[in-house]
BADRENTI-896612 format. One record per residue (C-alpha): residue number from 1; z, y, x. Coordinates in Angstrom, 2 decimals, decimal comma. Each point is the difference from the previous one (the first is absolute). Example, Ala and Ser with C-alpha at 12.3 -4.5 7.8 and 13.67 -1.06 7.14 Angstrom:
<sites>
+--------+---------+---------+---------+
: drenza :      zz :      yy :      xx :
+--------+---------+---------+---------+
:      1 :    7,80 :   -4,50 :   12,30 :
:      2 :   -0,66 :    3,44 :    1,37 :
+--------+---------+---------+---------+
</sites>
This chain:
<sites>
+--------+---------+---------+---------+
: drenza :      zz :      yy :      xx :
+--------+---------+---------+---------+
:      1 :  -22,08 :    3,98 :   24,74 :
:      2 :    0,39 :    2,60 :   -2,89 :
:      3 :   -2,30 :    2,69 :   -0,53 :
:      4 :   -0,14 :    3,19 :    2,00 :
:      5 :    2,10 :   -1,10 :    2,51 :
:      6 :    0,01 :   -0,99 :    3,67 :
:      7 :    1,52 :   -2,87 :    1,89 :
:      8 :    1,53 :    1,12 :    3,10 :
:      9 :   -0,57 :   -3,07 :    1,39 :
:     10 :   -3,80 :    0,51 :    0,12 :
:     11 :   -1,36 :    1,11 :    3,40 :
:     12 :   -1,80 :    2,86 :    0,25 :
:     13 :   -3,93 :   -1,45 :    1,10 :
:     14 :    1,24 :   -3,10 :   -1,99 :
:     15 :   -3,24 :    1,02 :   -2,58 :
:     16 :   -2,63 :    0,21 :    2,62 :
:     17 :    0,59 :   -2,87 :    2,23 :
:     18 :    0,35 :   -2,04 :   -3,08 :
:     19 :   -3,63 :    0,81 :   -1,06 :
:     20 :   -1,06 :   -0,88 :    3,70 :
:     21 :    1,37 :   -3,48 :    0,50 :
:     22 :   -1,17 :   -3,16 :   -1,68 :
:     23 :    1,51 :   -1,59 :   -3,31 :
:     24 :    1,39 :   -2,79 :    0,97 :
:     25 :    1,61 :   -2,54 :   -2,74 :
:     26 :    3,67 :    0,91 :    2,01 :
:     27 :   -0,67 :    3,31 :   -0,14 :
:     28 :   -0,24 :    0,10 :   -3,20 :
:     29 :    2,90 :   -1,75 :   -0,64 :
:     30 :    2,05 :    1,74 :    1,75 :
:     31 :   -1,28 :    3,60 :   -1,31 :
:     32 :    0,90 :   -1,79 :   -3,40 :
:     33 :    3,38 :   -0,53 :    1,15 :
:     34 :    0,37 :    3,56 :    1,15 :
:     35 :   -1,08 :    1,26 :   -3,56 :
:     36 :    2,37 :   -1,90 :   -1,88 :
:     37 :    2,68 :    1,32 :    2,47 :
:     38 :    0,01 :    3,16 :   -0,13 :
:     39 :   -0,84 :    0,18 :   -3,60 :
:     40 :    3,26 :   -1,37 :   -0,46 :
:     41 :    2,00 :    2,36 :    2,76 :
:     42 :   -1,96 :    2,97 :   -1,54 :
:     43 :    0,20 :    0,01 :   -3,62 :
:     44 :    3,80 :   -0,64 :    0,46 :
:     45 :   -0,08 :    3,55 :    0,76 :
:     46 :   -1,07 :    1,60 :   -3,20 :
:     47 :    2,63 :    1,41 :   -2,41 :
:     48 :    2,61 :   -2,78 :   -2,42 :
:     49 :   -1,73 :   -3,24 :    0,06 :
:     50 :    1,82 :   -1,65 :    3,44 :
:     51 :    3,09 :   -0,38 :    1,25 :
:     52 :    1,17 :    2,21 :    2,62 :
:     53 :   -1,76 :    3,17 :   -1,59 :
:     54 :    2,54 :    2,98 :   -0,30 :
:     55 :   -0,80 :    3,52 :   -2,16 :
:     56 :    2,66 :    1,25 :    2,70 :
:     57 :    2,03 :   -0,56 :    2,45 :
:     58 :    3,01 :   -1,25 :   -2,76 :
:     59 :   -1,61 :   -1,33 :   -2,62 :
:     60 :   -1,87 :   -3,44 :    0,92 :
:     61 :   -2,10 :   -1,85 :   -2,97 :
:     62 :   -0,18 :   -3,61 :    0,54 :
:     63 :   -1,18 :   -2,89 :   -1,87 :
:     64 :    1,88 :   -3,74 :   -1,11 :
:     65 :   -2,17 :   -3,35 :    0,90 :
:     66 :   -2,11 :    0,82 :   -3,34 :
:     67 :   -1,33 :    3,27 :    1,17 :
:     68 :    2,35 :    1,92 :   -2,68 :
:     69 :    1,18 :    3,54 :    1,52 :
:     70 :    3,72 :    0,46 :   -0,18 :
:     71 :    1,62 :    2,08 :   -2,86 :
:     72 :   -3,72 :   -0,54 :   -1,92 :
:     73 :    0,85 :   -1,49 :   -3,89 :
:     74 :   -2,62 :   -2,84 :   -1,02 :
:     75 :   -1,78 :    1,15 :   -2,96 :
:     76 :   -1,05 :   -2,89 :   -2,99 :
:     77 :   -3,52 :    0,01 :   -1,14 :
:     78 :    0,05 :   -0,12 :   -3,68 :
:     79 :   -3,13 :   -0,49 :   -1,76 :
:     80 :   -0,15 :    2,65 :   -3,55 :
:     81 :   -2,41 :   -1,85 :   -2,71 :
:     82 :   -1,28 :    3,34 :   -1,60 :
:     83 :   -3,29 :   -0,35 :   -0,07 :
:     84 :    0,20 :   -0,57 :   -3,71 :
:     85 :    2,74 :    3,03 :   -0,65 :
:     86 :   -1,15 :    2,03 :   -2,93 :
:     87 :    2,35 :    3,10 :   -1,47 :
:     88 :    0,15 :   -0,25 :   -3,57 :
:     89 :    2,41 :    2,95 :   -1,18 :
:     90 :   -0,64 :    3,41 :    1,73 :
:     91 :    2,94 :    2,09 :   -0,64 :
:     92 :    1,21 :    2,71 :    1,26 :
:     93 :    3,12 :    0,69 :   -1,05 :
:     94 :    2,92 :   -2,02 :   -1,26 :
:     95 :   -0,93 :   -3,60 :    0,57 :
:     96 :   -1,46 :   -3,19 :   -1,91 :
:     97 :    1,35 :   -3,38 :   -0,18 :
:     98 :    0,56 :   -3,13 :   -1,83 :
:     99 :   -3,37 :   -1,01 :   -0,43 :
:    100 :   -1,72 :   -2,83 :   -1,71 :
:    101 :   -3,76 :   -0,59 :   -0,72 :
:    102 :   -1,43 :   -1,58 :   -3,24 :
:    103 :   -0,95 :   -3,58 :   -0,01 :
:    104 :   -3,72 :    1,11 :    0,15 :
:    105 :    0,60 :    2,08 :    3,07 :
:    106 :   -1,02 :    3,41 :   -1,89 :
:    107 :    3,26 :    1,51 :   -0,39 :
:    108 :    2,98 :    1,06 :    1,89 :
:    109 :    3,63 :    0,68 :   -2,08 :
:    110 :    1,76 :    2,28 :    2,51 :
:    111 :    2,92 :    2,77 :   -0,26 :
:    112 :    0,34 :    3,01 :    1,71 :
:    113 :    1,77 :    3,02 :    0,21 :
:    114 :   -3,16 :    2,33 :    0,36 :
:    115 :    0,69 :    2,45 :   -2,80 :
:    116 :    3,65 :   -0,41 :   -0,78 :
:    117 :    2,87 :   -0,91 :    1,94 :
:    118 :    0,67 :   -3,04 :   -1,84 :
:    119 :   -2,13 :   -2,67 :   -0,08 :
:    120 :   -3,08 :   -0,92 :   -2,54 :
:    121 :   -1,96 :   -2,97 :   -0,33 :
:    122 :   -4,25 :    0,99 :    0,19 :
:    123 :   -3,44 :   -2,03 :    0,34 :
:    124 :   -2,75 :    0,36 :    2,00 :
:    125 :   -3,25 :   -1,85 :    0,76 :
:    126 :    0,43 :   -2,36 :    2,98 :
:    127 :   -2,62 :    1,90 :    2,09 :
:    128 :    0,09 :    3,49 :   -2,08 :
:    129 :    1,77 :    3,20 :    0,78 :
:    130 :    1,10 :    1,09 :   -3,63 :
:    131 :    3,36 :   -0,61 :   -1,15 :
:    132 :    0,70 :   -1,02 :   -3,74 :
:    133 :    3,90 :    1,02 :   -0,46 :
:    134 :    1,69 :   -2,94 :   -2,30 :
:    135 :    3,43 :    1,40 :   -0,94 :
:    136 :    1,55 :    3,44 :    0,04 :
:    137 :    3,73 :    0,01 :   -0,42 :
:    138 :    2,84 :    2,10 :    1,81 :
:    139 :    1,19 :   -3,08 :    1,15 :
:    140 :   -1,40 :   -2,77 :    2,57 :
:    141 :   -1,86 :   -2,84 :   -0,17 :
:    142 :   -0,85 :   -1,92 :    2,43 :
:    143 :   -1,20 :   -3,78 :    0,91 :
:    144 :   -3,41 :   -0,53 :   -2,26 :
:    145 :   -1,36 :   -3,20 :   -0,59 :
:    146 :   -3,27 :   -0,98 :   -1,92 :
:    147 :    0,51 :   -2,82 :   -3,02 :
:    148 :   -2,41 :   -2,70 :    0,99 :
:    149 :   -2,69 :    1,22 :   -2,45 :
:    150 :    0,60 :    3,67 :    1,36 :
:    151 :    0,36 :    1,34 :   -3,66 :
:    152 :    3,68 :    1,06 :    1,07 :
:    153 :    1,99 :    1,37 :    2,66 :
:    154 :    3,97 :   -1,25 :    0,63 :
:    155 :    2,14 :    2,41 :    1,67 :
:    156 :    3,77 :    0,99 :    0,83 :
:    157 :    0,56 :    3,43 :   -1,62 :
:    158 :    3,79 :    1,76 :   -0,02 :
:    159 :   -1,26 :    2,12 :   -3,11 :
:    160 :    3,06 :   -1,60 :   -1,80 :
:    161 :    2,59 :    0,77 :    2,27 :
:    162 :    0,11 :   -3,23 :    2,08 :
:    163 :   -3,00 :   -1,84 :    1,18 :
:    164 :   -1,59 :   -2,30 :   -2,05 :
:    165 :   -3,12 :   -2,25 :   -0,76 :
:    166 :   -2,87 :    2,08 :   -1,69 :
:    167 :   -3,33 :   -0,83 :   -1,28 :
:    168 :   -2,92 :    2,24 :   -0,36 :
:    169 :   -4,04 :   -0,28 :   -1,29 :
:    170 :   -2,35 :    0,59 :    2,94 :
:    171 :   -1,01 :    3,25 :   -2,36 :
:    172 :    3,90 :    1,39 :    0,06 :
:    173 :    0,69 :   -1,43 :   -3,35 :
:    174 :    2,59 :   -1,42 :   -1,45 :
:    175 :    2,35 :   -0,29 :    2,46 :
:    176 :    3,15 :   -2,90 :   -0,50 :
:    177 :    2,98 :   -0,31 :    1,45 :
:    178 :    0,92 :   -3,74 :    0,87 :
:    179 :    3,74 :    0,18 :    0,96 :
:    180 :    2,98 :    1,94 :   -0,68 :
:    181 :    3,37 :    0,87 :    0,20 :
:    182 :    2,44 :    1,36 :    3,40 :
:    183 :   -1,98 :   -2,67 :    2,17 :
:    184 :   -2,69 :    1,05 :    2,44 :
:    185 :   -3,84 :   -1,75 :   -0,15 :
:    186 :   -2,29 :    0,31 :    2,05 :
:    187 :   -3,48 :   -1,51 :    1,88 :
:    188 :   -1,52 :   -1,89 :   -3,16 :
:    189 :   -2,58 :   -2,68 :    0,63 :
:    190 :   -2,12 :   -1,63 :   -2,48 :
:    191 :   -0,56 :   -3,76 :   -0,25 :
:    192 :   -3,21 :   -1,06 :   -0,08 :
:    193 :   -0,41 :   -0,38 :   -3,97 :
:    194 :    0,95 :    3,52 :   -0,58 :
:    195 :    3,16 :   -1,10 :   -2,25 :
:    196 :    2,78 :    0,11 :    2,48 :
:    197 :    1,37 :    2,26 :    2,73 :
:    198 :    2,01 :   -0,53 :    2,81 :
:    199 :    2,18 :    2,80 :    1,32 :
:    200 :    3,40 :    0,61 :    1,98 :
:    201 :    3,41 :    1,48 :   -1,50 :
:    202 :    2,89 :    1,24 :    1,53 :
:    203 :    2,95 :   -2,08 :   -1,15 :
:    204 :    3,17 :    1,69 :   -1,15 :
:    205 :    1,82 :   -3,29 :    0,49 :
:    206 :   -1,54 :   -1,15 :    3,04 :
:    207 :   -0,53 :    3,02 :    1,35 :
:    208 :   -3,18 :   -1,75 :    1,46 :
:    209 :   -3,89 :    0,31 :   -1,07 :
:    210 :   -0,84 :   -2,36 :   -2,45 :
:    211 :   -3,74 :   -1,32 :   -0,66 :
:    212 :   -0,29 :   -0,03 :   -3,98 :
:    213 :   -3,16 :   -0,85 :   -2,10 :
:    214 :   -0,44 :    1,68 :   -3,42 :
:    215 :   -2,89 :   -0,41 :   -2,97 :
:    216 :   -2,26 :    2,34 :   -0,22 :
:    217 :   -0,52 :   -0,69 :   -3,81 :
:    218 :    3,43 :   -0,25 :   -0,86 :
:    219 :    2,19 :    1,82 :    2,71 :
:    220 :    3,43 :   -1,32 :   -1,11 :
:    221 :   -0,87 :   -3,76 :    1,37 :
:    222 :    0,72 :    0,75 :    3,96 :
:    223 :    1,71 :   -2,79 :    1,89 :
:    224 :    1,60 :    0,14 :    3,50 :
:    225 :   -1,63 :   -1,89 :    3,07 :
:    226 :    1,61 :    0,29 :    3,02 :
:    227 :    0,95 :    3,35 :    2,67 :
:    228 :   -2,40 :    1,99 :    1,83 :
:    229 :   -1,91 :    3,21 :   -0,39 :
:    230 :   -3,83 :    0,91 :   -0,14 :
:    231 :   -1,09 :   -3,06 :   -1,49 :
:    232 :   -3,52 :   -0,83 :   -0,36 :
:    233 :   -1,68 :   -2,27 :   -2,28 :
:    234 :   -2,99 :   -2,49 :    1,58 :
:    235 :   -3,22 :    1,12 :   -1,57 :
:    236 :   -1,27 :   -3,47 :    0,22 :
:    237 :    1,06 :   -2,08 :   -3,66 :
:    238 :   -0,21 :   -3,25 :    2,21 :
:    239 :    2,62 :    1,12 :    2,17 :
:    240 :    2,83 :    0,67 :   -1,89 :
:    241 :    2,77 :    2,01 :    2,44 :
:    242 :    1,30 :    3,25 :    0,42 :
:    243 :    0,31 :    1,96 :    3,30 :
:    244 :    3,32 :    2,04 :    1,20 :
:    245 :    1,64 :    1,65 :    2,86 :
:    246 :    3,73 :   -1,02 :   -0,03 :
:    247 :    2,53 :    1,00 :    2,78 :
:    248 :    1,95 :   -2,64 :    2,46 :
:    249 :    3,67 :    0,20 :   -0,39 :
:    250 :    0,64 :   -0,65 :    3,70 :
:    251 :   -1,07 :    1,04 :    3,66 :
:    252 :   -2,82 :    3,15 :   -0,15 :
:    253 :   -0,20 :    0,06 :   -4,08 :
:    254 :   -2,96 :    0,48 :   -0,42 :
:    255 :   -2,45 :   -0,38 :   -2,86 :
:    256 :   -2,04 :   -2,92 :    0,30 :
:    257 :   -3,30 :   -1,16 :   -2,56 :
:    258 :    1,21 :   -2,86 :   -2,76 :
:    259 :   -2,13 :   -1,49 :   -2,46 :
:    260 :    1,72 :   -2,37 :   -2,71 :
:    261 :   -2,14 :   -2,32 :   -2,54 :
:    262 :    0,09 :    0,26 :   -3,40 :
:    263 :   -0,09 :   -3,53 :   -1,51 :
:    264 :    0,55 :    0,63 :   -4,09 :
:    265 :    1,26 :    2,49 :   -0,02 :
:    266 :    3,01 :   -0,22 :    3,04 :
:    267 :   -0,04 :    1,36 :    3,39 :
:    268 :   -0,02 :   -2,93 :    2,73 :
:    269 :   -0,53 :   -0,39 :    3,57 :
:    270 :    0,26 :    3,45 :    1,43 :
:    271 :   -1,38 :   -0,20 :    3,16 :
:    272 :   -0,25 :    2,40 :    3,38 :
:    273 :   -3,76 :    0,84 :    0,79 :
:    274 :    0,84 :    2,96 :    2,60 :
:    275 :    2,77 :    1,01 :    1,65 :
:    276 :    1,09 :    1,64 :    3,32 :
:    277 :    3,46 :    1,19 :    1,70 :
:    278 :   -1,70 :    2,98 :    1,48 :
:    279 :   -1,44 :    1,65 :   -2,87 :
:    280 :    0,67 :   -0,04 :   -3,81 :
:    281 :   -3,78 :   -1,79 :   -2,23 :
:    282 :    0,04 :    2,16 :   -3,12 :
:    283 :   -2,31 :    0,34 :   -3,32 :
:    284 :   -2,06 :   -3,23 :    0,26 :
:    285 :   -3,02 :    0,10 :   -2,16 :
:    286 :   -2,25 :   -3,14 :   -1,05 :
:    287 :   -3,84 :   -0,78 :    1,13 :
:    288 :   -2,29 :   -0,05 :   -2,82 :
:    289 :   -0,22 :   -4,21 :    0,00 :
:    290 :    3,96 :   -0,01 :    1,03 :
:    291 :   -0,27 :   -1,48 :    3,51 :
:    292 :    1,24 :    2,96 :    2,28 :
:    293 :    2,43 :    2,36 :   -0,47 :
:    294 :   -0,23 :    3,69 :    1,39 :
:    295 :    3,27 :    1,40 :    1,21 :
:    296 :    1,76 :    3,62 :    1,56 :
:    297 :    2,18 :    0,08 :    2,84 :
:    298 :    2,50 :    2,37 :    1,04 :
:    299 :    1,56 :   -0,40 :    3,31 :
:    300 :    3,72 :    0,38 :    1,17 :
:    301 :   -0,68 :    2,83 :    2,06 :
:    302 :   -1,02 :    2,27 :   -2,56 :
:    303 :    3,00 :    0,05 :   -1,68 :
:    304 :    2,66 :   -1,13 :    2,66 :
:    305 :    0,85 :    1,22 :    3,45 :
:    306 :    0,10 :   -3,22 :    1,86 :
:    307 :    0,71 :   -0,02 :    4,01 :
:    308 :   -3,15 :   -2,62 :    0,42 :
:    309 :   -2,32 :    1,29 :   -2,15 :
:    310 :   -2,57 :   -3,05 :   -0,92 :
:    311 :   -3,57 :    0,97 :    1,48 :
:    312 :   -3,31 :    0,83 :   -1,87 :
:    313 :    2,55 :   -0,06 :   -3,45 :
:    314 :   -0,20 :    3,41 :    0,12 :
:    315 :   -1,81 :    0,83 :   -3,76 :
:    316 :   -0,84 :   -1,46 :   -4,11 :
:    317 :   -2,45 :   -2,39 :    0,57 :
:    318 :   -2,32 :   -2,45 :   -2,46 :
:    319 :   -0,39 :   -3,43 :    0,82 :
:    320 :   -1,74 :   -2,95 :   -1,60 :
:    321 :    1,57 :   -4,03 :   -0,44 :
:    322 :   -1,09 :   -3,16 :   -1,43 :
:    323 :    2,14 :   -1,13 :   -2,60 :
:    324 :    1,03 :   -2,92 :    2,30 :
:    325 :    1,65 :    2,83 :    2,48 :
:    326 :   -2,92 :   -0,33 :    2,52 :
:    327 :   -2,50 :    1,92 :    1,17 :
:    328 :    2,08 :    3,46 :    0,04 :
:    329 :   -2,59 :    3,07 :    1,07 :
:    330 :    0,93 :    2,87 :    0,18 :
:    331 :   -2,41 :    2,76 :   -1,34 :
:    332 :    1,15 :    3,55 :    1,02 :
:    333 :    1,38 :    1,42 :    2,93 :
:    334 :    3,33 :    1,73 :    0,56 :
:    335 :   -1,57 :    3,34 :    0,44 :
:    336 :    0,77 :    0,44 :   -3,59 :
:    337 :    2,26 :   -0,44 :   -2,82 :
:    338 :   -1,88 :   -2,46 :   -1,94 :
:    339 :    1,14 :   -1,39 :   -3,08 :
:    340 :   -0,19 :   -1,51 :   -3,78 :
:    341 :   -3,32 :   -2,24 :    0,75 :
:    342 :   -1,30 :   -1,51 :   -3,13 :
:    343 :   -3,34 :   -2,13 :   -0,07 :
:    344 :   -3,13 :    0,94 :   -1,91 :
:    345 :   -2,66 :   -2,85 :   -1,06 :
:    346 :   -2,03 :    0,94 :    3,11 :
:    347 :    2,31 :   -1,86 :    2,34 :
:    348 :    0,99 :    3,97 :    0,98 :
:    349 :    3,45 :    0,69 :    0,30 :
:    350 :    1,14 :    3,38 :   -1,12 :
:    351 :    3,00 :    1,99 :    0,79 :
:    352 :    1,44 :    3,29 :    0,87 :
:    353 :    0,40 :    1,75 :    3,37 :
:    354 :    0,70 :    3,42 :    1,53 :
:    355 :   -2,64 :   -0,38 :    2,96 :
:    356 :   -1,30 :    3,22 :   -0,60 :
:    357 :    3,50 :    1,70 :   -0,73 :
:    358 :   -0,41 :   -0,34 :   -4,22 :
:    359 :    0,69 :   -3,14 :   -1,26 :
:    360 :   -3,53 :   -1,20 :   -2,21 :
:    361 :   -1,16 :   -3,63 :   -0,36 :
:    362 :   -1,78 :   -1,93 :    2,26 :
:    363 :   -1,97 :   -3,14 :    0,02 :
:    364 :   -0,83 :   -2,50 :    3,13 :
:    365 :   -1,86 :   -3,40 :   -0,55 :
:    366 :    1,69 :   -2,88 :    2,25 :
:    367 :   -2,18 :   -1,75 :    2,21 :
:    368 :    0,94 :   -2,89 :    2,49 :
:    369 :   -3,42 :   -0,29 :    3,00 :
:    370 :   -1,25 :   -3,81 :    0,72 :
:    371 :   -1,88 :    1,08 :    2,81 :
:    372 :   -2,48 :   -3,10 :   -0,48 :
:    373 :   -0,93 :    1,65 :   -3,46 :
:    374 :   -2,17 :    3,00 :   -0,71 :
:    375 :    1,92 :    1,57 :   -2,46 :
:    376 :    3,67 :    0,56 :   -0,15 :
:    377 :    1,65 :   -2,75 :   -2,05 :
:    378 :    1,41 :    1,84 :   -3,11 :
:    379 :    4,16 :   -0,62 :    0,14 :
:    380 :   -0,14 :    0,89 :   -4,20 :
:    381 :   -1,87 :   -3,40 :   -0,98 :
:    382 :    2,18 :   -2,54 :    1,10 :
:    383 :   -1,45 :   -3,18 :    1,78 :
:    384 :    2,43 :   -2,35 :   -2,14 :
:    385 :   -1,48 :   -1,63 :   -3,73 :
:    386 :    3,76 :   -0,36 :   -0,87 :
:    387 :    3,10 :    1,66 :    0,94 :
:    388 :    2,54 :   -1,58 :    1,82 :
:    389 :    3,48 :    1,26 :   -0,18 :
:    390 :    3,50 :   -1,06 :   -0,44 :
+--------+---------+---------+---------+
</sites>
């Protein structure tokens, strides 16, 4: 019987005559009985939990077999791994993306529009709150990326009129341009040796994104690999492959992640890690030792009015994948545009989002629980002694 209220089924000297007879074992059981009873009939009168229940006279709330309340939407539980969410950038105004970190983890290559309405490219200490500006030009550039040694920065600038393939010291000197001509470069990415770079044109025959490599020493030697856009070039020499997003040419088309080998020189066996028909897996970027790729989503109902909208698809997310295409994790939660994740030497994966209404980089560790352990099991050092894909 609930609290604070009485059964009207109790008679009135029931308390006193109770305390006067003798407690017999049937009694008891039967007082027992009684208990459970009108507990039962009682409580069924308090407010929205049992059937029958009415707020008035024309509204009635009942419940299914599973104790759900009609017209009541389940809601998913979703667990958020931020304990390990750190804000890098802090700006105010503008915005800062692109970013990539220095393979000893002290740096971070961004751009931003913070002073100027195009974007510049500027450093900063991992964990520090000055900002070193790299380039100052009335035009933009955009999509930094450290040279393996971190002596130099590659970056898409439209300084010339179209966009093309730039090199730059880590001190702002000496900045060279790569590529040339009417065609469009951008998203450079250098190969582990420092002497090549991988980046994506805009074909005026194809009409399609191209994936192109070019020398740094001698920039006239570029050769053609394959289509795509935002390639990426595996960090690790031992694994010798190149990660892309390229676009299906049937049903949702969608961008999906690629990766193709490079075996002397030729692209071969490009191969689907991550793909989905509900959302499109954009700007992969390599773990340090090349097992895992880090990858953005956009969903379809961002940018398409669909009648069936597909649930919790709702915002930019990152995720995480082995390079077999298992494991995916996702690391962010659609609260958020989140997007352009890159991986630092610290298993942390960076990237930009607008959670606190300015886009500025971010950084969030991925950890998977065992439960039988007493520390989290650290996703970025891979439980594999050799990589097996394709």
């Amino acid at each position: 019987m609930c609290a604070g209220e009485k059964s009207q089924m109790e008679p009135a000297n029931y308390p006193s005559r109770l305390m006067q007879s003798h407690w017999s074992a049937k009694t008891i059981a039967c007082l027992i009985g009684l208990v459970i009873f009108l507990g039962l009939t009682g409580c069924a009168g308090r407010q929205g939990f049992y059937p029958g229940h009415t707020n008035d006279a024309h509204n009635p709330i009942q419940t299914n077999l599973y104790g759900q309340l009609e017209g009541w939407q389940p809601v998913s539980f979703e667990a958020k791994p931020f304990a390990s969410l750190i804000q890098h950038s802090f700006t105010e105004e503008g915005g800062d993306y692109d970013p990539d970190t220095s393979s000893d983890g002290n740096w971070i290559v961004y751009s931003s529009l913070q002073h100027s309405p195009n974007p510049d490219l500027y450093l900063k200490r991992t964990h520090g709150a000055t900002v070193t500006r790299l380039t100052s030009d009335p035009a933009s550039e955009i999509q930094p990326c450290f040279s393996p040694l971190g002596d130099k920065v590659a970056y898409a600038s439209n300084r010339s009129g179209s966009w093309d393939i730039w090199v730059v010291g880590v001190d702002g000197t000496n900045p060279t341009r790569l590529t040339g001509g009417n065609t469009n470069c951008i998203h450079p990415s250098w190969s582990p040796d420092g002497k090549t770079i991988v980046y994506c044109a805009f074909g005026p025959r194809s009409s399609q994104w191209e994936l192109w490599t070019v020398s740094v020493e001698t920039p006239s030697i570029k050769k053609w690999i394959g289509y795509g856009v935002f390639p990426v070039w595996c960090p690790n020499p031992k694994i010798s492959k190149i990660a892309f997003q390229l676009a299906r040419y049937r049903g949702s088309q969608w961008f999906s992640v690629w990766t193709v080998d490079l075996v002397d020189g030729e692209a071969k066996f490009p191969t689907e890690i991550s793909s989905s028909v509900h959302h499109a897996c954009i700007c992969p970027a390599w773990a340090p030792d090349g097992t895992k790729l880090a990858y953005s989503t956009v969903s379809r109902s961002n940018y398409e009015k669909t009648k069936n909208p597909v649930p919790d698809t709702s915002g930019e997310d990152i995720w995480i994948v082995d390079l077999d295409g298992r494991n995916s994790l996702r690391l962010t939660n659609t609260d958020a545009s989140n997007f352009s994740p890159c991986w630092g030497p610290d298993g942390r994966v960076y990237f930009c989002s607008d959670r606190k209404s300015i886009d500025n980089i971010w950084s969030v560790k991925p950890y998977r629980v065992n439960f039988a352990a007493e520390q989290p099991v650290d996703l970025s050092k891979h439980p594999q002694t050799a990589v097996f894909a394709n």
